[in-house]
DRENDRENTOR-137386 format. One record per residue: residue number from 0; residue in one letter; x, y, z of N, C-alpha, C in turn. Coordinates in nm, 2 decimals. Layout:
REM DRENDRENTOR-137386
+-------+--------+--------+--------+--------+--------+--------+--------+--------+--------+--------+
| marnu | lodren |     nx |     ny |     nz |    cax |    cay |    caz |     cx |     cy |     cz |
+-------+--------+--------+--------+--------+--------+--------+--------+--------+--------+--------+
|   NUM |      A |      X |      Y |      Z |      X |      Y |      Z |      X |      Y |      Z |
...
+-------+--------+--------+--------+--------+--------+--------+--------+--------+--------+--------+
This chain:
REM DRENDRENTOR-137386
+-------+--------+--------+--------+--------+--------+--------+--------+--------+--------+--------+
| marnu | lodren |     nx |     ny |     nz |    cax |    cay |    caz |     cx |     cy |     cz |
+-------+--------+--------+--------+--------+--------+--------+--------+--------+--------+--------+
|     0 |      X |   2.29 |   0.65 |   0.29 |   2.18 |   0.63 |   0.38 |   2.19 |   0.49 |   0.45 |
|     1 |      X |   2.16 |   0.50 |   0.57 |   2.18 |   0.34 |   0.65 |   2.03 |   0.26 |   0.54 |
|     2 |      X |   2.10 |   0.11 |   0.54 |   2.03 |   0.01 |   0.47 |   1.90 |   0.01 |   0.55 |
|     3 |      X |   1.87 |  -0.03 |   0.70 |   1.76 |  -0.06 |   0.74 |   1.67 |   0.10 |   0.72 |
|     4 |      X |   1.74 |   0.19 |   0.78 |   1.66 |   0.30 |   0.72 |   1.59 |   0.34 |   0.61 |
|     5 |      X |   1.70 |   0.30 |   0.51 |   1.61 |   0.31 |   0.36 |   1.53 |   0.20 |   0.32 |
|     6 |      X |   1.56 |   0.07 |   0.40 |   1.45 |  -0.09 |   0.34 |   1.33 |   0.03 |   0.39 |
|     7 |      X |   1.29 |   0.08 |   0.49 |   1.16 |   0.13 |   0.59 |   1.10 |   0.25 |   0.51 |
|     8 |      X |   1.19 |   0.30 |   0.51 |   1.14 |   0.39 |   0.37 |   1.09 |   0.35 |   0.27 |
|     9 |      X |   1.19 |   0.26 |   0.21 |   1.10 |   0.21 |   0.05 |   0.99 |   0.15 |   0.11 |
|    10 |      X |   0.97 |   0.11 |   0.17 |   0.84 |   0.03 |   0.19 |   0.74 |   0.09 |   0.20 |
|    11 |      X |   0.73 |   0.22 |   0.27 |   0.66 |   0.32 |   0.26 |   0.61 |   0.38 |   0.13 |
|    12 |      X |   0.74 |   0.43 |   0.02 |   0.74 |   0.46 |  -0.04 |   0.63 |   0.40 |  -0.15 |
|    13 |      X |   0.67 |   0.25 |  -0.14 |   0.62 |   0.15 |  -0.24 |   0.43 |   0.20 |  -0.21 |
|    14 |      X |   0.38 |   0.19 |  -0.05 |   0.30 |   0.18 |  -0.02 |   0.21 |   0.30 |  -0.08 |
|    15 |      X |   0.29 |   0.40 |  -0.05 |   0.25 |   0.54 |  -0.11 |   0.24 |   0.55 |  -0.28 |
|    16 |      X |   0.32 |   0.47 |  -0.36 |   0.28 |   0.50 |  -0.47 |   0.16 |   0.44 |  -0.50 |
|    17 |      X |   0.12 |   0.28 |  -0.44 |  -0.01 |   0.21 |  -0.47 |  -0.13 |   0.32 |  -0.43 |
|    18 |      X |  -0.11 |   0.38 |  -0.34 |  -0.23 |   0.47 |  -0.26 |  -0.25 |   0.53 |  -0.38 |
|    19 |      X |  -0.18 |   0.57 |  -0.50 |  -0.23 |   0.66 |  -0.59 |  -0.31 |   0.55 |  -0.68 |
|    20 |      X |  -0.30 |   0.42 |  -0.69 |  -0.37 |   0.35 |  -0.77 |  -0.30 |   0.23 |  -0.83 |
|    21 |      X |  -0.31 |   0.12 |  -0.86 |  -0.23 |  -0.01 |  -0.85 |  -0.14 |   0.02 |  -0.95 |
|    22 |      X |  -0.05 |  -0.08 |  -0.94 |   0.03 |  -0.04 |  -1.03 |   0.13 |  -0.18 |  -1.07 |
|    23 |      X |   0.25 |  -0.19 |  -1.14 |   0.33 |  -0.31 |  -1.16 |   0.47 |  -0.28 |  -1.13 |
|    24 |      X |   0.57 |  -0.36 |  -1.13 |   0.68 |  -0.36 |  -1.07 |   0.77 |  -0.26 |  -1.14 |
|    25 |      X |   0.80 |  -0.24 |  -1.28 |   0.85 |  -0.18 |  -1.33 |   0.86 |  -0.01 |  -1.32 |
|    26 |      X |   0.66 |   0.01 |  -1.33 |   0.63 |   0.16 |  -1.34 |   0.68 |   0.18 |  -1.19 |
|    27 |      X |   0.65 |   0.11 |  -1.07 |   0.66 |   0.17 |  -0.91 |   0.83 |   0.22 |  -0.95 |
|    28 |      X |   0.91 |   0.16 |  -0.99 |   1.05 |   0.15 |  -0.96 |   1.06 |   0.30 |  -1.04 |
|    29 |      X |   0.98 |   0.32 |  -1.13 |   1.01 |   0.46 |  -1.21 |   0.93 |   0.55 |  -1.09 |
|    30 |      X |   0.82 |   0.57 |  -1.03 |   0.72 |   0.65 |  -0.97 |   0.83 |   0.69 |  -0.84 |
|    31 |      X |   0.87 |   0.59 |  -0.81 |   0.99 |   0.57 |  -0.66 |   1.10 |   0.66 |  -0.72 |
|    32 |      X |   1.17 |   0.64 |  -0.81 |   1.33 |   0.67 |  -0.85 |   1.37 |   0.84 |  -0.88 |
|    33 |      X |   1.20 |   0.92 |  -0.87 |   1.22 |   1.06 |  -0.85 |   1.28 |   1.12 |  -0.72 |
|    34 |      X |   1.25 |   0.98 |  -0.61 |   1.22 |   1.04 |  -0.49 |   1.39 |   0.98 |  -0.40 |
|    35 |      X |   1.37 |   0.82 |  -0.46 |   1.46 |   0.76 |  -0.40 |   1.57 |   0.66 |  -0.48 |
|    36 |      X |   1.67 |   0.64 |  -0.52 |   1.69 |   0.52 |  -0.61 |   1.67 |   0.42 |  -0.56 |
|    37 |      X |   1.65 |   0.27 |  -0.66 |   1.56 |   0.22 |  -0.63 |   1.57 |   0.10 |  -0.77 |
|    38 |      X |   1.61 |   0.01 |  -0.78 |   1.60 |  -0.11 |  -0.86 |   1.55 |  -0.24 |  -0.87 |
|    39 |      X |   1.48 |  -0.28 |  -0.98 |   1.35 |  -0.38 |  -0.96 |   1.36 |  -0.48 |  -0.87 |
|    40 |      X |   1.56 |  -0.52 |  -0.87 |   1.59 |  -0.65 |  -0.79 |   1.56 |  -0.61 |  -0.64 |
|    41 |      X |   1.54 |  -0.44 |  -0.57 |   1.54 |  -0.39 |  -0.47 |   1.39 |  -0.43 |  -0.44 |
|    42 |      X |   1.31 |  -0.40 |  -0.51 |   1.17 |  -0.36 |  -0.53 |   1.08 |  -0.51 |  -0.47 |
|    43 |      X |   1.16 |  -0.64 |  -0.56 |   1.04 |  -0.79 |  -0.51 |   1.06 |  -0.79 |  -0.42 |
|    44 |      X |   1.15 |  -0.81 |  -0.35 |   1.18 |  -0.85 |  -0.20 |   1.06 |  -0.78 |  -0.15 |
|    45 |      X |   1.07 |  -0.65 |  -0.15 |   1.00 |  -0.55 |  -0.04 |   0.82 |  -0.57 |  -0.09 |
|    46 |      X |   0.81 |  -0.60 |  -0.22 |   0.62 |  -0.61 |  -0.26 |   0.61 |  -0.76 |  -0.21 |
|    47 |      X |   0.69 |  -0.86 |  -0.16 |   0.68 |  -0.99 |  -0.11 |   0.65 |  -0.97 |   0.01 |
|    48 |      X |   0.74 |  -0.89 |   0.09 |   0.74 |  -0.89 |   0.30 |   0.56 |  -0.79 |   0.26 |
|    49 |      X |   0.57 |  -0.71 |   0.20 |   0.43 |  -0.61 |   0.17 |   0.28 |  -0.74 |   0.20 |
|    50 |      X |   0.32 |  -0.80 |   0.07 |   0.20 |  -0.91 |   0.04 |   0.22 |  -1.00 |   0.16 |
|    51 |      X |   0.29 |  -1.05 |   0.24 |   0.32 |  -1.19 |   0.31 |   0.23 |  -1.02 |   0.45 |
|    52 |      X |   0.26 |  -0.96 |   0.48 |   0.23 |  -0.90 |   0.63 |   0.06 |  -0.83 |   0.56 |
|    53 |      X |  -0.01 |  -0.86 |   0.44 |  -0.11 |  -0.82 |   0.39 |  -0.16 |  -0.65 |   0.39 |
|    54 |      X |  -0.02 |  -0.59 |   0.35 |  -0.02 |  -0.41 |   0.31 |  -0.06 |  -0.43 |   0.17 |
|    55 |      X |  -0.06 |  -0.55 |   0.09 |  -0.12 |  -0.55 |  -0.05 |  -0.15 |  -0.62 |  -0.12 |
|    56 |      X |  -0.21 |  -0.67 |  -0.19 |  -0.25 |  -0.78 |  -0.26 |  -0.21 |  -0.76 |  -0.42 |
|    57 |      X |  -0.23 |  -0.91 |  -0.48 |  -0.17 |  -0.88 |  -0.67 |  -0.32 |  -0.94 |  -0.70 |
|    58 |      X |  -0.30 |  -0.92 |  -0.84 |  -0.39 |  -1.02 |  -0.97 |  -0.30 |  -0.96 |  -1.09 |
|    59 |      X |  -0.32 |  -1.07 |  -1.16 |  -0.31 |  -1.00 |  -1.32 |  -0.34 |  -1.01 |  -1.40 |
|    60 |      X |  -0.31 |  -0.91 |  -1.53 |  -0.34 |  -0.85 |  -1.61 |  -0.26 |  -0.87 |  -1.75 |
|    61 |      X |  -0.37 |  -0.95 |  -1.86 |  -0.26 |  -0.98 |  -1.97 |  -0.26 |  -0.83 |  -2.04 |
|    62 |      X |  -0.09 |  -0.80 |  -2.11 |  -0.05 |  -0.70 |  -2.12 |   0.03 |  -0.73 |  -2.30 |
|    63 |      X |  -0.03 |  -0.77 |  -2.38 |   0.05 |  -0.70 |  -2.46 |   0.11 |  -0.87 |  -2.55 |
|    64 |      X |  -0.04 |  -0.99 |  -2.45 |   0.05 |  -1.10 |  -2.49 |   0.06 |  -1.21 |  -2.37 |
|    65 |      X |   0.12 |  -1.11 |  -2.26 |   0.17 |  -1.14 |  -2.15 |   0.08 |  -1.16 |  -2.04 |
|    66 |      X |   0.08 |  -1.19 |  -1.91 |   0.04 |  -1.14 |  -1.78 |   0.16 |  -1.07 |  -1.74 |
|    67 |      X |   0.07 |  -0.92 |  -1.66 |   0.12 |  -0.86 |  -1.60 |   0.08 |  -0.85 |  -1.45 |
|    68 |      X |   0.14 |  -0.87 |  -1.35 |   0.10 |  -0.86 |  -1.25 |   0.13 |  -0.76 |  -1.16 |
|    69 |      X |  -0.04 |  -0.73 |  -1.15 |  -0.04 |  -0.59 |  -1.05 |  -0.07 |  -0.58 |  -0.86 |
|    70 |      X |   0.01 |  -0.47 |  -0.84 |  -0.04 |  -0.49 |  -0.69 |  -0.13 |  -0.34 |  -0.68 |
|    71 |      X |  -0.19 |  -0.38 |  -0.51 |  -0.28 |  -0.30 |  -0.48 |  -0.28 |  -0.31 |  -0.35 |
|    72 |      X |  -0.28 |  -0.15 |  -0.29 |  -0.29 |  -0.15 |  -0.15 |  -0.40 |  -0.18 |  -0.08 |
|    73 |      X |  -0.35 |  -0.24 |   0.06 |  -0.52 |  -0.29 |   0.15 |  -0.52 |  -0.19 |   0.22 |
|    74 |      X |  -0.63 |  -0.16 |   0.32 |  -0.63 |  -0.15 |   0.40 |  -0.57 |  -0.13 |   0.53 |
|    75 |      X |  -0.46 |  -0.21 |   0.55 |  -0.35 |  -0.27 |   0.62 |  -0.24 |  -0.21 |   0.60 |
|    76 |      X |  -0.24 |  -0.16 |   0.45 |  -0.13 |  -0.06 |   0.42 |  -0.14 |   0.04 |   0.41 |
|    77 |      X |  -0.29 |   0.08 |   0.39 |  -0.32 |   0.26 |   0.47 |  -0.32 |   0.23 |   0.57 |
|    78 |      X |  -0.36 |   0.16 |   0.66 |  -0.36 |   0.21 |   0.84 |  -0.15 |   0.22 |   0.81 |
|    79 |      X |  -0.06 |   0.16 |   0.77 |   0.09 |   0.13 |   0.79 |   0.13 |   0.27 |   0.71 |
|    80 |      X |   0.09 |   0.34 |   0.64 |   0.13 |   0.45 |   0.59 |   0.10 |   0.58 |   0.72 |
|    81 |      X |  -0.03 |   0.57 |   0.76 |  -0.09 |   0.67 |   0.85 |  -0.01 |   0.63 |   0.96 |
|    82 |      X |   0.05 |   0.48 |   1.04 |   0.14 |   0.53 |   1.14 |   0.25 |   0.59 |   1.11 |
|    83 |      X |   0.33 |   0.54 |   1.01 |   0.44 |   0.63 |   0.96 |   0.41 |   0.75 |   0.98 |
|    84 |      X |   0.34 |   0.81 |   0.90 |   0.26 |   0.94 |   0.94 |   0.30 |   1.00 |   1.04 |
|    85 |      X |   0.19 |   0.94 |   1.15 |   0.17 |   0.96 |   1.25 |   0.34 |   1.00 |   1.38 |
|    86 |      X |   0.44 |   0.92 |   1.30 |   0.55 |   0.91 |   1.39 |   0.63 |   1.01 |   1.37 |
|    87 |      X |   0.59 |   1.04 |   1.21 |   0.68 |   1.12 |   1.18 |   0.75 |   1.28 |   1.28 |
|    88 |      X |   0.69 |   1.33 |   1.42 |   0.67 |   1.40 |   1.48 |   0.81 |   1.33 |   1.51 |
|    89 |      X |   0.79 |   1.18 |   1.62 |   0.86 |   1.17 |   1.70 |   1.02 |   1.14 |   1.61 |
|    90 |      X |   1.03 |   1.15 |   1.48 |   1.15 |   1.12 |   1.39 |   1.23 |   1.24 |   1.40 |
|    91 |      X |   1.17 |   1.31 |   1.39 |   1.16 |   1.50 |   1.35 |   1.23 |   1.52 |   1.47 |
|    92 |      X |   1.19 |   1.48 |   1.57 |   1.27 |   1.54 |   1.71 |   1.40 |   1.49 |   1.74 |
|    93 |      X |   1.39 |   1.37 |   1.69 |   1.55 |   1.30 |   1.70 |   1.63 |   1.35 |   1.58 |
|    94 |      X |   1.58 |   1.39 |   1.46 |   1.67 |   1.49 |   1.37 |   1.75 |   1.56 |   1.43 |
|    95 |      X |   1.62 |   1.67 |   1.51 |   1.67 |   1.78 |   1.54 |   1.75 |   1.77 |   1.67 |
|    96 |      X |   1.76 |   1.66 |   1.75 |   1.85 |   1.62 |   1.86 |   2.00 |   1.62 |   1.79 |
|    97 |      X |   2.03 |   1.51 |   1.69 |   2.11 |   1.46 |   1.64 |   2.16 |   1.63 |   1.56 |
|    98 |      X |   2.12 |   1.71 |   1.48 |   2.14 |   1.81 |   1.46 |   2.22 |   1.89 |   1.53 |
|    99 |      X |   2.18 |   1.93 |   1.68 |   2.20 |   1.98 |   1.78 |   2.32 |   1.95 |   1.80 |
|   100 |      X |   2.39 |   1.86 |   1.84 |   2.47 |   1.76 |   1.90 |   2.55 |   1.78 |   1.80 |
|   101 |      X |   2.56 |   1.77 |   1.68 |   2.64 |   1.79 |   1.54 |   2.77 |   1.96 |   1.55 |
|   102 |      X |   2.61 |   2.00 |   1.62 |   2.71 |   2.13 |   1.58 |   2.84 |   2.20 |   1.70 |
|   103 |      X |   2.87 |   2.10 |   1.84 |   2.93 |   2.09 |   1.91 |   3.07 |   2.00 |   1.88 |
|   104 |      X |   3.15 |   2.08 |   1.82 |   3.25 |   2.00 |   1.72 |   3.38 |   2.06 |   1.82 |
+-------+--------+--------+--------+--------+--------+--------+--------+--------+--------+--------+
């Protein structure tokens, strides 16, 4: 899969797993790796651009001894999920363009 395609995706992805309820770096990379692979060193980068553009915020949580730190989606990252969403029409048609065009060999 092209790199910038799949950075845009995981990011989604990531966004989509918080929508189910906050979570930490580890478990996302497991909730993600059904769908997409996906490795923790892949994962900061992308919950850093997330937190710095404000699709989510942390606190933490002692765990065991430790702090664990959790993220949670804003606001900012549901309106960023819903345009994904929303485009997904206009993606679907360039598939099916590119599809088209494929089978003229």
């Amino acid at each position: 899969m092209d790199v910038q395609l799949k950075k845009g995706l995981l990011e989604i992805c990531v966004l989509a797993v918080l929508k189910k309820g906050d979570s930490y770096g580890y478990q996302i990379v497991k909730d993600i790796s059904s769908c997409i692979e996906m490795t923790e060193s892949t994962l900061y980068p992308i919950l850093k651009r997330l937190e710095n553009s404000e699709c989510l915020s942390t606190y933490s949580l002692e765990h065991n001894g430790r702090l664990r730190k959790y993220y949670r989606i804003t606001p900012t990252g549901c309106e960023r999920i819903q345009e994904f969403l929303n485009e997904w029409d206009s993606m679907t048609k360039v598939y099916e363009f590119i599809e088209e065009a494929n089978r003229y060999e």
